[in-house]
C-alpha positions as CSV (number, residue, x, y, z in Angstrom):
1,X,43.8,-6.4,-106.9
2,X,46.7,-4.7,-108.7
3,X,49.0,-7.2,-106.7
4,X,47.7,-10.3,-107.0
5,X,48.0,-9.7,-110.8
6,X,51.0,-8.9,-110.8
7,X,52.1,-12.3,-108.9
8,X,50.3,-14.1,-111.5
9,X,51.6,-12.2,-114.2
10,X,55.7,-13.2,-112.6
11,X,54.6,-16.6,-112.3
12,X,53.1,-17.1,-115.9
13,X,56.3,-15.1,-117.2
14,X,58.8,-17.6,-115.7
15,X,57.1,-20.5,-115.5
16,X,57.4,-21.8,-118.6
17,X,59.5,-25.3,-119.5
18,X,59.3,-28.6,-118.0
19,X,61.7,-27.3,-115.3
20,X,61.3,-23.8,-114.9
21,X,63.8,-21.0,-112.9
22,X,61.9,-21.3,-109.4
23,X,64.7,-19.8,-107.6
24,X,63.9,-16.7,-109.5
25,X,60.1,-17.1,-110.0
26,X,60.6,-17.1,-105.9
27,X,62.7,-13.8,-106.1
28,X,60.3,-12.1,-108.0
29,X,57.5,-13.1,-106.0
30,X,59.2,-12.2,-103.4
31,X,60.0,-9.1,-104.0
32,X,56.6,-8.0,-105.0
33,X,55.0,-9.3,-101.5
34,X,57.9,-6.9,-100.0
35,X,57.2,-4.0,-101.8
36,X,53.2,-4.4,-101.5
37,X,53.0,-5.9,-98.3
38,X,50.5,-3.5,-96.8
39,X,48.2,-3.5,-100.1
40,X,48.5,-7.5,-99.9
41,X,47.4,-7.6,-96.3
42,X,44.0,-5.2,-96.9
43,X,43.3,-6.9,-99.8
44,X,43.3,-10.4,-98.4
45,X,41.8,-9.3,-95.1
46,X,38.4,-11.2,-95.4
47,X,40.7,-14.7,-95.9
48,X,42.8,-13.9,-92.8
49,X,39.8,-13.3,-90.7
50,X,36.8,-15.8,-92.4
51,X,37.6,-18.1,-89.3
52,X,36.1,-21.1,-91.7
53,X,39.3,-23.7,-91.6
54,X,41.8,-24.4,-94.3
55,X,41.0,-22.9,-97.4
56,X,42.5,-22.9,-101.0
57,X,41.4,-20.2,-103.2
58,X,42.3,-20.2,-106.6
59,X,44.1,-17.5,-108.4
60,X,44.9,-18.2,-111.7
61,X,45.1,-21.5,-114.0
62,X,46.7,-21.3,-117.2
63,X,46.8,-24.7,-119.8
64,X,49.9,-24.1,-122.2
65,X,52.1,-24.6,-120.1
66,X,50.1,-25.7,-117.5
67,X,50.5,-23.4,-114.1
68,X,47.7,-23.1,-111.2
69,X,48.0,-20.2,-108.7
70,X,46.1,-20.9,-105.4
71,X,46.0,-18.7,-102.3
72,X,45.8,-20.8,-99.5
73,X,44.4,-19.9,-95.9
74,X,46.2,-21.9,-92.9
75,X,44.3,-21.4,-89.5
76,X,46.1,-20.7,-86.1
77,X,48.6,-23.9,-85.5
78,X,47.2,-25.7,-88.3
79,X,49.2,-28.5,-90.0
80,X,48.9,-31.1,-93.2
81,X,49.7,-34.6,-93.6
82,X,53.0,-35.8,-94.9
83,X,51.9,-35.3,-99.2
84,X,52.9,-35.4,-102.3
85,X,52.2,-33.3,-105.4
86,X,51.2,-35.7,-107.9
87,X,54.6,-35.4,-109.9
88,X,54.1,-31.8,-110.3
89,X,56.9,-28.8,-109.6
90,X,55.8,-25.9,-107.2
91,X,56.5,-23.3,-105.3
92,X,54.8,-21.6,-101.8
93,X,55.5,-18.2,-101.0
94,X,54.6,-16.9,-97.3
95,X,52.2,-13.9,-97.8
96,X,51.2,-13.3,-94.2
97,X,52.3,-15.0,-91.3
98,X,55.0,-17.8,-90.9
99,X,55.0,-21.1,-92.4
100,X,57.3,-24.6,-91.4
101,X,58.0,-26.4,-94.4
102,X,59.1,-29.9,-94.0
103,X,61.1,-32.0,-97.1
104,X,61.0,-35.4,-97.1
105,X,61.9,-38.1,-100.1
106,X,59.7,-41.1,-100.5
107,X,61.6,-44.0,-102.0
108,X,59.6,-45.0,-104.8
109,X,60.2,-48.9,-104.8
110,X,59.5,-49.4,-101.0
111,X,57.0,-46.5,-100.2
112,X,59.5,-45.3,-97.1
113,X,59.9,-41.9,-95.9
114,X,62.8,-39.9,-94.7
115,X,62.9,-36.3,-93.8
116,X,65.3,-33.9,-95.5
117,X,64.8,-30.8,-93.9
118,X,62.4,-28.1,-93.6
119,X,62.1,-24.3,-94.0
120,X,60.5,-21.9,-92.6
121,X,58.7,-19.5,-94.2
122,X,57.8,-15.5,-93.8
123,X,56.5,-13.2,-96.0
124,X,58.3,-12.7,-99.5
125,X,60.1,-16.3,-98.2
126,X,59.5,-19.6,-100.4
127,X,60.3,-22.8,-101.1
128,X,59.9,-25.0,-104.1
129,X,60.3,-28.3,-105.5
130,X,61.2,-30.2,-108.9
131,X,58.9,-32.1,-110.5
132,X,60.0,-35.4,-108.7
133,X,57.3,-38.2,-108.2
134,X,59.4,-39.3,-104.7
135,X,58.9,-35.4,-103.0
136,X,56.7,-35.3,-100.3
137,X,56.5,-32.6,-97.4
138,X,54.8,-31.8,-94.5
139,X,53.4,-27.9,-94.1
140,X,52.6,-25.5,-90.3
141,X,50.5,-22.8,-89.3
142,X,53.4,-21.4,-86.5
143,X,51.1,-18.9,-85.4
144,X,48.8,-20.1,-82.3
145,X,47.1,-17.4,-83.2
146,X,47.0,-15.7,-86.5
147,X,45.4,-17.2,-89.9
148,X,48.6,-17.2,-91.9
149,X,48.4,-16.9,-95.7
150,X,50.1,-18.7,-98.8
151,X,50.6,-18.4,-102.4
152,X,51.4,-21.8,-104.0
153,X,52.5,-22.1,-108.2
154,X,52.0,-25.4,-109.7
155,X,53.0,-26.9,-113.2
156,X,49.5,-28.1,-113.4
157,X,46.4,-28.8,-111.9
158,X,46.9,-30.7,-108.4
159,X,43.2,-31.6,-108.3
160,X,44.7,-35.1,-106.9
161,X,47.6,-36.5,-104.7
162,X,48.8,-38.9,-101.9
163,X,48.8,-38.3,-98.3
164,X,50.5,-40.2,-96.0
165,X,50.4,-41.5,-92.6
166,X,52.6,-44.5,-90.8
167,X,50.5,-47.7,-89.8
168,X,49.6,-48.7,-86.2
169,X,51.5,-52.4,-86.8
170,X,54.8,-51.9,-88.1
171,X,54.9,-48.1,-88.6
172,X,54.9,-48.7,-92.6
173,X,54.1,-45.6,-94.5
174,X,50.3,-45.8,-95.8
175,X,49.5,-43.6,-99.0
176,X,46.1,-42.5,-99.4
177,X,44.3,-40.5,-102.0
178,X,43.2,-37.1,-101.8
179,X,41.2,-34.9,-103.9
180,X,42.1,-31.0,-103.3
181,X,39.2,-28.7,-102.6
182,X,38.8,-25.6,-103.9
183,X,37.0,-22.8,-101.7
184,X,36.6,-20.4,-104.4
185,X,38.2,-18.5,-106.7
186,X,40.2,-15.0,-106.6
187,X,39.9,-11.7,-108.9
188,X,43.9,-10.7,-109.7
């Protein structure tokens, strides 16, 4: 699809360095998934409508610099865990539907989370994050309806990260490891 390679093609252009431009990777990005909204939409019809759960569908992975490009399906009202990204910088981009986006900071010496604000998302919108090893957030589904649909840009591969959740006794943040699926892989 014409589009999806030419959000690939913005995102290798721009993210290059150990701390890239986001803000204007995410106007770019942006403004493609305005202009080509309706082209976007037909194209990824069969991911809005596959009814088969969370899904991340990668787009393009390049090495030097490292970048990964997924597409990521988010079912009606459907939410993650509090997580990090392994160290890595990235940006999401709503491509259909709306998305809540929560920040929070994880202190690295005693493992404690606070939340810093959140975002919410609609096509063309984005968010993105540093490469920070204490940067953790928490991502919605706000449709109760609709299969809402995300492009997310990493510095890297984020085969691996930490989710967490607070214990029963003392409400102490737990980490826990996660290894992230991939559903399949996209043509751009």
């Amino acid at each position: 699809m014409h589009t999806l390679k030419a959000l690939r093609d913005i995102a290798f252009d721009l993210g290059v360095g150990k701390h890239p431009d986001l803000a204007a990777m995410a106007r770019e990005l942006g403004r493609v998934v305005h202009r080509d909204s309706a082209a976007l939409n037909e194209g990824l019809l069969e991911l809005r409508t596959r009814q088969r759960g969370f899904e991340r569908w990668l787009l393009a992975e390049r090495s030097k610099p490292a970048i990964s490009m997924l597409v990521m399906a988010w079912p009606a009202n459907h939410g993650t865990p509090v997580h990090d990204h392994d160290g890595l910088w990235g940006l999401e981009l709503a491509l259909h539907g709306a998305l809540e986006v929560q920040a929070w900071s994880r202190d690295v010496a005693t493992g404690e989370l606070s939340l810093k604000g959140q975002d919410w998302l609609g096509p063309g919108d984005a968010t993105w994050f540093d490469a920070d090893a204490g940067y953790a957030h928490r991502c919605r589904n706000l449709s109760r309806h609709e299969t809402a649909l995300t492009l997310h840009v990493y510095g890297g591969d984020l085969a691996k990260y930490l989710a967490y959740e607070r214990s029963a006794e003392g409400g102490q943040w737990l980490a826990r490891p996660q290894h992230a699926a991939i559903t399949g892989r996209l043509s751009a």
